[in-house]
C-alpha positions in Angstrom: -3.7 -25.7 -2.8 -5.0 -22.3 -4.1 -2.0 -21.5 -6.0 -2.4 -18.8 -8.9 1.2 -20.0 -10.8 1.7 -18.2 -14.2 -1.6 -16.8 -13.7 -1.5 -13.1 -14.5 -3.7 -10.9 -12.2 -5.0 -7.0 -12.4 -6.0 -5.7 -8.8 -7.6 -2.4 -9.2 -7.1 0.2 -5.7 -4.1 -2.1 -4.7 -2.0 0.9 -3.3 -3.1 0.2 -0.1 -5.9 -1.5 2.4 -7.7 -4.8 1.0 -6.5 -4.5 -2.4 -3.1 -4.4 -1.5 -3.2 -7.2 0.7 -4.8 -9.4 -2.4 -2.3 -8.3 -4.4 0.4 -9.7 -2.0 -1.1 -13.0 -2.1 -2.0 -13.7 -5.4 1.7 -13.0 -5.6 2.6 -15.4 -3.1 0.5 -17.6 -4.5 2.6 -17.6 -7.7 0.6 -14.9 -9.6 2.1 -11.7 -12.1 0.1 -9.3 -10.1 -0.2 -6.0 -12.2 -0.9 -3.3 -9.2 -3.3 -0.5 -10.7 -3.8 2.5 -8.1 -5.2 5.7 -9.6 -1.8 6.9 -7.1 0.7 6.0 -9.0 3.4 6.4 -5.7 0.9 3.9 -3.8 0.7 1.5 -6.4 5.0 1.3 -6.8 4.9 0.7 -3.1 3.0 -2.2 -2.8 5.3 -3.5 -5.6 8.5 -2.8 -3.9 7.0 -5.5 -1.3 5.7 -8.3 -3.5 9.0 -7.8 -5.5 11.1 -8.1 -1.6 8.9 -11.1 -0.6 10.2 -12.3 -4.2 7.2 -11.9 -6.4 6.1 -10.6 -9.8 4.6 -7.7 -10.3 4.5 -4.3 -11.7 2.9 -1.1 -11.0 0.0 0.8 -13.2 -1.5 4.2 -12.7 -5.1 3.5 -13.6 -8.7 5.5 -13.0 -10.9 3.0 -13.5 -13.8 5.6 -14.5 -11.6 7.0 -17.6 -13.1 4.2 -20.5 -10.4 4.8 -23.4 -7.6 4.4 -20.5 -9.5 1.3 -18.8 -9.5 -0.1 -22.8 -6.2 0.6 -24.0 -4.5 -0.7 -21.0 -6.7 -3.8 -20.9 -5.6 -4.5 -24.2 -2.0 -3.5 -23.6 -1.4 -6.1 -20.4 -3.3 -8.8 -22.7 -0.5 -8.1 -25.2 2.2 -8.0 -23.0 1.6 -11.2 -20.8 -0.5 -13.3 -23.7 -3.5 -13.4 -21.6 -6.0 -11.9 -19.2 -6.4 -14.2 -16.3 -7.6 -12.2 -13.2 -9.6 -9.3 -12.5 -10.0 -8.3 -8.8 -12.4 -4.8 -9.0 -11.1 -3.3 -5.6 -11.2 0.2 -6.0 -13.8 2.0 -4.5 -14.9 5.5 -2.6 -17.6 6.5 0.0 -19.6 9.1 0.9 -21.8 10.0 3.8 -24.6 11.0 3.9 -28.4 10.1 3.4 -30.6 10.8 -0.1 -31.1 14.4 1.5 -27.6 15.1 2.2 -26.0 13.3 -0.9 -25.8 16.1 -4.0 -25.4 15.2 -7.9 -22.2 16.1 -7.5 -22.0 13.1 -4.7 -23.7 11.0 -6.4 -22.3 10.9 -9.7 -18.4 11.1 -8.1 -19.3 7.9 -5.8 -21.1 6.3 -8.8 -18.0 6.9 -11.4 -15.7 5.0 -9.0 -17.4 2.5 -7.4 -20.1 1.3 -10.8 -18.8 3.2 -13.3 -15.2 1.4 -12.8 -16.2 -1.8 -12.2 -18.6 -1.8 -15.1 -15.7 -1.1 -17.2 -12.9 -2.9 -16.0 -15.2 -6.1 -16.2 -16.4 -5.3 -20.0 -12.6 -4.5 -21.3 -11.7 -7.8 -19.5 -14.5 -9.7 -20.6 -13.5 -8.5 -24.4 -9.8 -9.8 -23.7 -10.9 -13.4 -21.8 -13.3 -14.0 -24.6 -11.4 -13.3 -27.5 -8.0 -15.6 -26.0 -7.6 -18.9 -26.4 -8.2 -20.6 -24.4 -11.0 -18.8 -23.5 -12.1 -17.8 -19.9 -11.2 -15.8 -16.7 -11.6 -14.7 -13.4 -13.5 -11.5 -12.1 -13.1 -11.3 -8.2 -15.8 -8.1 -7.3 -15.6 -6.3 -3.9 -19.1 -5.2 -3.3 -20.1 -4.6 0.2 -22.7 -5.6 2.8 -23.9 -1.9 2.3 -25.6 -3.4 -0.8 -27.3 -6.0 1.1 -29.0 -4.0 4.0 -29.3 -0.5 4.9 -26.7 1.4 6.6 -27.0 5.1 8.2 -26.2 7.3 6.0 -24.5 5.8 2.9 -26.8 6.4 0.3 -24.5 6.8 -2.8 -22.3 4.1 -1.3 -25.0 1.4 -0.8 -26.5 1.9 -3.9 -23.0 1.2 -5.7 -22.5 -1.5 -4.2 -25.8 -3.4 -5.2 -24.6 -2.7 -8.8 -21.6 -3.9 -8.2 -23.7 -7.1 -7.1 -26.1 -7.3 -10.0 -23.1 -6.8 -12.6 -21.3 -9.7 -11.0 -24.7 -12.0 -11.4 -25.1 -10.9 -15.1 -21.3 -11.4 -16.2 -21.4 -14.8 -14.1 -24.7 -16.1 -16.0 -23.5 -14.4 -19.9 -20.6 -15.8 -19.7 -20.3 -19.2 -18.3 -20.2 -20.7 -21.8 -16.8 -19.3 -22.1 -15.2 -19.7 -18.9 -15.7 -17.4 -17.3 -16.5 -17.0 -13.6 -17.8 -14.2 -11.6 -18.4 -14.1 -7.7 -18.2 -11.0 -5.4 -17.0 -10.5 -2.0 -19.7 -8.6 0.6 -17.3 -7.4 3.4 -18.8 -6.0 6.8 -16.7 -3.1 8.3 -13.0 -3.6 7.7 -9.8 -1.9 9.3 -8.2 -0.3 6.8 -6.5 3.4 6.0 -9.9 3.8 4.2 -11.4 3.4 7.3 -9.0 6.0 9.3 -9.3 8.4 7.0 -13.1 8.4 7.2 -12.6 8.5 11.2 -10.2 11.3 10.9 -12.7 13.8 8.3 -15.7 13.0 10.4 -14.8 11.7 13.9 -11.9 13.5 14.7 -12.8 14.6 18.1 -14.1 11.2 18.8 -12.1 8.6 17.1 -11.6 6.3 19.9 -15.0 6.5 20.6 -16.3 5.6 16.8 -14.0 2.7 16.3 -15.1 0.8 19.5 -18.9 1.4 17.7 -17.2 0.1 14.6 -16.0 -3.4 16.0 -19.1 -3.5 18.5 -21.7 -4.0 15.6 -20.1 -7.4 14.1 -21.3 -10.1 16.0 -17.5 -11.6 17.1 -16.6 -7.6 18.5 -14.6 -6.5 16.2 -13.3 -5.4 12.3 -12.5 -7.6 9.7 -9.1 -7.5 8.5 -7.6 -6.9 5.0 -5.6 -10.2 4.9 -9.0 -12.0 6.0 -10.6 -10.6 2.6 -7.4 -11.1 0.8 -8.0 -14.9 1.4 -11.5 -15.4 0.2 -10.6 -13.8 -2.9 -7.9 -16.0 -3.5 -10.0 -19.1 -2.9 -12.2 -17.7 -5.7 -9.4 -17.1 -8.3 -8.3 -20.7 -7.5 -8.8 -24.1 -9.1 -10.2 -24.9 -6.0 -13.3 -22.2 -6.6 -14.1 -24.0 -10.3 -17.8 -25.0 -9.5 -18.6 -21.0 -7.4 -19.9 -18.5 -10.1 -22.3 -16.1 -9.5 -22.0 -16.3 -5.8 -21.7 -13.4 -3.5 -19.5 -14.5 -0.4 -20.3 -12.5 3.2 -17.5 -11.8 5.3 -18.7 -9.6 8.0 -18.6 -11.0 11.6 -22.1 -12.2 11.4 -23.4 -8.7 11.2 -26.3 -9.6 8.2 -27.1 -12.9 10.3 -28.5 -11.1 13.0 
């Protein structure tokens, strides 16, 4: 079950945290993962261990808010493999801060990555799943519960992520007619370097302190995990997902069901 054979896959953000840990299952699971990582050094890492865990894959340097790269390397991996099978739209940034203390400058940087990039990525795949034949494909979105409910201080971020959401519905509903599914994944707060790195530039006295308030406000006590994620999106690039389109899957402790 859930296997991904001859299947070829484009995980964007995969040098590291929840992307990278899709991109080592869908290679598990049989997949050509192409590993796309504005850090190109990140993205040739997470290769090196799909390819020692005897996998496929190669790395690309991609910004996913740069249209005529997103395009021409679209095209170029559809050309290369013969087909477009996957899209997992990982990549993402934060900021924090409310309306008041987000600036344009905030705004529009938070918005290039985490809308801007996924609207792309899904229209240059889109063009390449409609236009092979067979037709159809696989978007896998990672939005956030941030776009389901409010959460101090991430304006920018919140509001990305409920794009991210409405894109997913859209694509799902245009495009069924030629195969092609779309479903996001609404993660609550999950341990990754992401995570760190915020704790570190705005906790760093406190760390400790912040994380315990971090895996106190999901229900079961505690982060998610990146594999955890990993594993719902490779249920919905599976067979196994064929009737879930449009859907937008929580995995966050319970923290929206209270």
């Amino acid at each position: 079950m859930f296997r991904l054979d001859h299947k070829i896959a484009l995980v964007t953000g995969a040098g590291s945290g929840i992307g990278k840990e899709i991109a080592l299952l869908y290679a598990r699971q049989g997949a050509h993962v192409i590993v796309a990582d504005i850090r190109e050094e990140a993205a040739a890492q997470s290769v090196t261990e799909i390819v020692a865990q005897g996998g496929k894959a190669q790395p690309l340097a991609l910004d996913v808010s740069n249209e005529e790269h997103v395009r021409t390397t679209f095209a170029q991996v559809s050309q290369e493999h013969g087909r477009f099978d996957i899209l997992v739209n990982n990549a993402g940034i934060s900021h924090v801060g409310n309306i008041l203390e987000t600036s344009l400058d905030d705004w529009e940087r938070v918005m290039s990555v985490n809308a801007r990039g996924v609207f792309l990525c899904s229209k240059y795949a889109v063009t390449q799943m409609v236009a092979q034949n067979p037709q159809g494909g696989i978007l896998v979105n990672i939005a956030s519960t941030a776009g389901m409910i409010a959460i101090d201080r991430r304006f920018p971020y919140g509001a990305s992520k409920g794009a991210v959401m409405s894109m997913t519905r859209s694509i799902a509903i245009d495009f069924v007619k030629q195969g092609i599914r779309a479903n996001a994944i609404c993660p609550g707060t999950v341990h990754t370097p992401f995570v760190e790195g915020y704790l570190e530039r705005n906790f760093a006295d406190r760390k400790d302190e912040v994380r315990k308030e971090l895996d106190e406000r999901q229900p079961l006590g505690r982060m998610g995990r990146p594999e955890e994620i990993a594993s719902a999106a490779l249920y919905l690039a599976s067979d196994e997902a064929a009737f879930v389109t449009g859907s937008m899957l929580v995995i966050d402790g319970g923290w929206t069901a209270k």
